[in-house]
Every structure is written in structure tokens, then in C-alpha cells.
C-alpha positions as CSV (number, residue, x, y, z in Angstrom):
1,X,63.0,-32.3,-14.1
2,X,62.3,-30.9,-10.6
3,X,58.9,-30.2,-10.9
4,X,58.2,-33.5,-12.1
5,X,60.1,-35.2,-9.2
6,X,58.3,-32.7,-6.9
7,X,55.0,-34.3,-8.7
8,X,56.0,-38.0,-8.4
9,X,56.7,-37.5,-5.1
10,X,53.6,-35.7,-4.1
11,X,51.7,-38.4,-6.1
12,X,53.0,-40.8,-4.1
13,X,52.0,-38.9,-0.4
14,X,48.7,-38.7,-1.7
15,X,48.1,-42.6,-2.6
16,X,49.9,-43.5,0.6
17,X,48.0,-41.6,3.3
18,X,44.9,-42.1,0.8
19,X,45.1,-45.6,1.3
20,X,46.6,-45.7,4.8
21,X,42.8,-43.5,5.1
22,X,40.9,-46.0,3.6
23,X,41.9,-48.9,5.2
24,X,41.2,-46.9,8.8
25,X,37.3,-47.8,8.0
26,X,35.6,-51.6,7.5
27,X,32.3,-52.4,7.4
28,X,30.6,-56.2,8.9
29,X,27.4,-57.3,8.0
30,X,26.6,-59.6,11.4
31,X,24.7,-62.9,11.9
32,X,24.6,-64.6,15.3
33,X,22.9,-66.6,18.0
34,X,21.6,-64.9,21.0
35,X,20.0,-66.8,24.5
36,X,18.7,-64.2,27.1
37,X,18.1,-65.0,31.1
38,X,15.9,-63.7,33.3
39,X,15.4,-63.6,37.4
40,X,13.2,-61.8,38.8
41,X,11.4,-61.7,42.4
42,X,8.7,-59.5,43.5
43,X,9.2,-60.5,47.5
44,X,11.3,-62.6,49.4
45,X,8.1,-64.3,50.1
46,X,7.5,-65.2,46.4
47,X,9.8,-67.7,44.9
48,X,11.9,-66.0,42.2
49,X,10.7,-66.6,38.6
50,X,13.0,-67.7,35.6
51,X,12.6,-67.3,32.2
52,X,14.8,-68.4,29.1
53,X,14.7,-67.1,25.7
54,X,16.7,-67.8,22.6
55,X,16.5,-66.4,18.9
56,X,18.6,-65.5,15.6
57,X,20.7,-61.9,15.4
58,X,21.2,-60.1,12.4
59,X,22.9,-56.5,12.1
60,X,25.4,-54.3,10.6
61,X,28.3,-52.5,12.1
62,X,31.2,-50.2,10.9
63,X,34.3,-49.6,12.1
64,X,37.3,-47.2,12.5
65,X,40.6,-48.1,13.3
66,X,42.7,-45.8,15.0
67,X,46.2,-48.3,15.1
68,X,46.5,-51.7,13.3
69,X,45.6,-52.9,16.7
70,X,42.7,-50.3,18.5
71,X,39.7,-50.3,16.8
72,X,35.8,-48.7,17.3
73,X,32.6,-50.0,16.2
74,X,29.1,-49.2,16.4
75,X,25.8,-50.0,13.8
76,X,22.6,-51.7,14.7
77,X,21.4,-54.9,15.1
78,X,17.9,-56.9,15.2
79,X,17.5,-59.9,17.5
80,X,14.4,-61.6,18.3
81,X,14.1,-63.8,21.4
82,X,11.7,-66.9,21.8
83,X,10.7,-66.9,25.6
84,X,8.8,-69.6,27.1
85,X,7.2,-67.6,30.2
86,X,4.9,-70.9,31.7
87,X,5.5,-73.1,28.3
88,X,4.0,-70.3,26.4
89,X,6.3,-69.1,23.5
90,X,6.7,-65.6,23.0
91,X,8.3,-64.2,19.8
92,X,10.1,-60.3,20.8
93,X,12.1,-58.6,18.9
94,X,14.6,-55.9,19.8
95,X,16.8,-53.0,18.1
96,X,20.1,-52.6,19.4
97,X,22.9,-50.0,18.7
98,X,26.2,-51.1,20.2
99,X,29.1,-49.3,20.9
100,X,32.1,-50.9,20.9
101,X,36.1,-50.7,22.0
102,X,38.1,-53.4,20.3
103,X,41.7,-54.7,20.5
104,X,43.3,-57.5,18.4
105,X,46.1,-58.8,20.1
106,X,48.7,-59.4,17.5
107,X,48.9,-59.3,13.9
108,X,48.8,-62.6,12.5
109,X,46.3,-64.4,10.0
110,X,45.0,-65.8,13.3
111,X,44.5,-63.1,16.3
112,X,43.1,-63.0,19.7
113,X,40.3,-60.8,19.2
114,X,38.5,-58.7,22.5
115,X,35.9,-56.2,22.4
116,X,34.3,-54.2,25.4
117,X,31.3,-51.1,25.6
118,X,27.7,-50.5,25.9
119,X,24.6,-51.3,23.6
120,X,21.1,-48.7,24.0
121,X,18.3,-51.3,23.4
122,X,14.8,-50.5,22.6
123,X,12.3,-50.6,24.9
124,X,11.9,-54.0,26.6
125,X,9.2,-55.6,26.7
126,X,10.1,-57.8,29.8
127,X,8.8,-55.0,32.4
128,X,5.3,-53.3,33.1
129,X,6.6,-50.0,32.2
130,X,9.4,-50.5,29.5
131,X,12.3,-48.0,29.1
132,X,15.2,-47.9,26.5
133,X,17.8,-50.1,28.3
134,X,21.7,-49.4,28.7
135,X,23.6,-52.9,28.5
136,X,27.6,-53.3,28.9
137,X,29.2,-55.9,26.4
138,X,31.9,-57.8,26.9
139,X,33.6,-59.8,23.7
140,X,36.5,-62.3,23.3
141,X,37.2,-63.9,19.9
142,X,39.1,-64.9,16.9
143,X,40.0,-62.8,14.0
144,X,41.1,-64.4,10.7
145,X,42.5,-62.1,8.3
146,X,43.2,-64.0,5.0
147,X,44.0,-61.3,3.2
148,X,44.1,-57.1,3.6
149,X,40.7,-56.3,2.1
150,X,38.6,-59.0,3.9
151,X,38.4,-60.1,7.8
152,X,36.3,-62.4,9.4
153,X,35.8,-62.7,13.3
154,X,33.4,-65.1,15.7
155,X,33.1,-63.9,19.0
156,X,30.9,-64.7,21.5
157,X,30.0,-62.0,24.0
158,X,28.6,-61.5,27.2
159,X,26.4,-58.6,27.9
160,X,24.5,-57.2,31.3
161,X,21.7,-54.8,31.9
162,X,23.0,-52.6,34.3
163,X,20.2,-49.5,33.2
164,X,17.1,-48.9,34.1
165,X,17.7,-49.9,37.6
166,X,14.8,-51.5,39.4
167,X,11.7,-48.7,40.2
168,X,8.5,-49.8,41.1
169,X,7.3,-51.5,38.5
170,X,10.4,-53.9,38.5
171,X,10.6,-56.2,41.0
172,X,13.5,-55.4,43.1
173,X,15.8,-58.4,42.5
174,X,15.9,-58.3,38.4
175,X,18.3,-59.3,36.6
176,X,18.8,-59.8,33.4
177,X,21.9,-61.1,30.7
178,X,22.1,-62.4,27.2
179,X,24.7,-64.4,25.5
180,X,25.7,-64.3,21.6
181,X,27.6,-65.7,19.3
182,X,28.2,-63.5,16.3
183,X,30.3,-64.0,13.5
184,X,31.3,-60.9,11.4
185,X,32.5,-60.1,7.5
186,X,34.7,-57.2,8.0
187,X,35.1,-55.7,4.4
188,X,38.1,-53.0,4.2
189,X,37.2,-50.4,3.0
């Protein structure tokens, strides 16, 4: 009788953390809306030049959470921007891998939802002399959890080129930011 306790109970420790475990990781496929902006000026002599882009974003990402609240995620995703440089349209696309800090606020059906990091983008094609691009990313949203194996979220985020700094190819007051709106399929794994 006491093994079998012993093996009931250590039956039960095992499912437990196992699914505790498994419901640390969720995966997201990720569809979304992105608009870019552009200034640049290559002299305070020149007037400074604008450009506007817009385009679809698709991507994947997977996550780990480390409390019910504190999450990490990171995949890739594709975007491809429209730019109209002079009324000419431009079709670019671009790979991105973000890396991302998140924090639901509460736990609710309905949650404040608020992500923060960095995304390496491929080279851009905006410059003379393109370079693989460090962005920073910042994300407020809402999660909706309906039930425990599925979560969806929309959140539109903010996100800055802060690398490669100007050099001499770039003129030296570029900037450069997009804005997205994503909305995510978590899937608990």
C-alpha cells in the first residue's frame, strides 16, 4: 500500500510540473500593419527630405514565460514597405528578428498587455551603404485569454533605429521610425 501511495503521489508531481512546464512555452503566428518614416538632410543648406512607406507584416514568434505575468519572445518576421520616394513606388522587403520583454498587467480574460526590446533587421535598403540595423521596440496592448490553451493579443508598437549611427554615407540628420499594428495567436503549448 505504501509503494503505491508513493507512486500516486509521484505520478501526480510529475503531471503537475509537467504541465506547469508546458504551459511556460506558446507559440504566435503574427499578422500586422506596418508604416515607416523617414527624414533625412544631407546639409543644412538642403531642405530635409521625407519619405513615407507602408506595407503588410507577417511573422512567427515563440515565447517563454517565466511567471504568469513576465514573459520573453523572439522569432522572425517579414514586412514589406511601399515607399513613394518622388511619387515613385517602391516595393522593399525586410527580415526582422525581435527580441522581446513582456508584462501583462493582471490576470483577467481582458489584460493590459506591454512589451519592450530590440529587433536586428536586415540590411536596409534606405542608405548608400546598407548595414544590419539595431531597432528598440516599444509595445502597449490588449491580451484576451478566453480560455488556458489559446491567447490572442493586438498591440500596436513603436519602434526607433537607434543603430547604425550616421557615417558618411548617411546624411547626418537621419532618422528613421516605423509603426505597427500586429495582432498575435498565442497557442499554449
Amino acid at each position: 500500500m505504501k509503494v503505491f501511495k508513493k507512486s500516486v503521489l509521484f505520478c501526480l508531481f510529475f503531471v503537475i510540473n509537467r504541465t506547469e512546464a508546458q504551459s511556460r512555452f506558446a507559440i504566435a503566428p503574427v499578422v500586422g500593419f506596418i508604416q515607416v518614416n523617414i527624414t533625412s538632410r544631407n546639409s543644412f543648406l538642403n531642405p530635409a527630405s521625407h519619405d513615407r512607406g507602408y506595407g503588410p507584416l507577417v511573422g512567427i514568434l515563440g515565447y517563454y514565460s517565466f511567471t504568469s505575468k513576465w514573459s520573453v519572445s523572439t522569432g522572425v518576421n517579414y514586412h514589406q514597405i511601399h515607399l513613394k520616394p518622388n511619387e515613385k513606388i517602391e516595393k522593399r522587403g525586410y527580415w526582422n528578428v525581435p527580441i522581446l520583454l513582456n508584462y501583462k498587467a493582471i490576470h483577467h480574460t481582458f489584460a493590459p498587455y506591454f512589451s519592450v526590446g530590440t529587433i536586428i533587421a536586415t540590411p536596409s535598403t534606405y542608405r548608400p551603404n546598407p548595414s544590419t540595423s539595431l531597432d528598440i521596440i516599444l509595445g502597449t496592448g490588449l491580451l484576451y485569454k478566453p480560455n488556458s490553451r489559446v491567447s490572442w493579443i493586438i498591440q500596436p508598437q513603436y519602434q526607433k533605429e537607434v543603430i547604425p549611427r550616421p557615417n558618411n554615407f548617411i546624411p547626418t540628420n537621419y532618422q528613421s521610425y516605423k509603426i505597427s499594428l500586429q495582432v498575435q495567436a498565442l497557442f499554449h503549448l
